[in-house]
C-alpha positions, 0 to 999 in steps of 0.5 A: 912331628916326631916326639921323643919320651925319655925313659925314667926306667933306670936298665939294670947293668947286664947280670954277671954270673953270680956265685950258686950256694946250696943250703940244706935242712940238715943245717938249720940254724932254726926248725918249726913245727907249724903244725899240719906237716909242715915245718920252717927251717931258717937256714944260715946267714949268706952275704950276697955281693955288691953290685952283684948276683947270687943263687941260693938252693934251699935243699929238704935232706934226708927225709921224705918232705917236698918243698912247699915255700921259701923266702928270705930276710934281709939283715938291716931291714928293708932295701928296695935296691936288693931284691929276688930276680927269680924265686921257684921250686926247682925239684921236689926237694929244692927251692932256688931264688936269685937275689940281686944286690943293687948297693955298693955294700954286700947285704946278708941275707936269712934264708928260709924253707917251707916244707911239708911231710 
């Protein structure tokens, strides 16, 4: 007797090769003070495509600050179909997350940076 399991895990479409942006400090929109050493630097909008993949680098410039945390917002509030695929310190000084975006609209997204003198 053989029994067959469907699956309810829906696959995701094979990743196309997402366009990489790279966001420095130097740019911030915003830049805290969190005490401590460390500052949150929120960086400028950035649209990830429908149906698709982005690379983000968050990079700490001109100065001697590592890299400790990064995050990201996305503007409209929360979506389950839009998510980080990957999220790391990729160097001392920068910090990469893949985001894929599973809707058929692009998101924007508010990207920050966590850094430590």
């Amino acid at each position: 007797m053989t029994i067959k399991i469907k699956s309810k895990v829906r696959r995701m479409p094979a990743l196309r090769r997402g366009r990489t942006i790279r966001l420095r400090t130097t740019n911030a929109r915003i830049t805290q003070n969190l005490g401590g050493g460390f500052r949150r630097h929120i960086l400028q909008n950035a649209i990830i495509p429908a149906e698709g993949r982005m690379t983000v680098e968050l990079e700490a410039v001109g100065t001697t600050r590592k890299v400790v945390s990064a995050g990201w917002s996305l503007t409209g509030g929360f979506d389950p179909e839009v998510f980080s695929t990957e999220n790391f310190p990729f160097t001392d000084s920068v910090w990469r997350i893949v985001i894929w975006n599973d809707t058929s609209v692009p998101r924007t997204i508010t990207p920050y940076l966590i850094t430590k003198r």
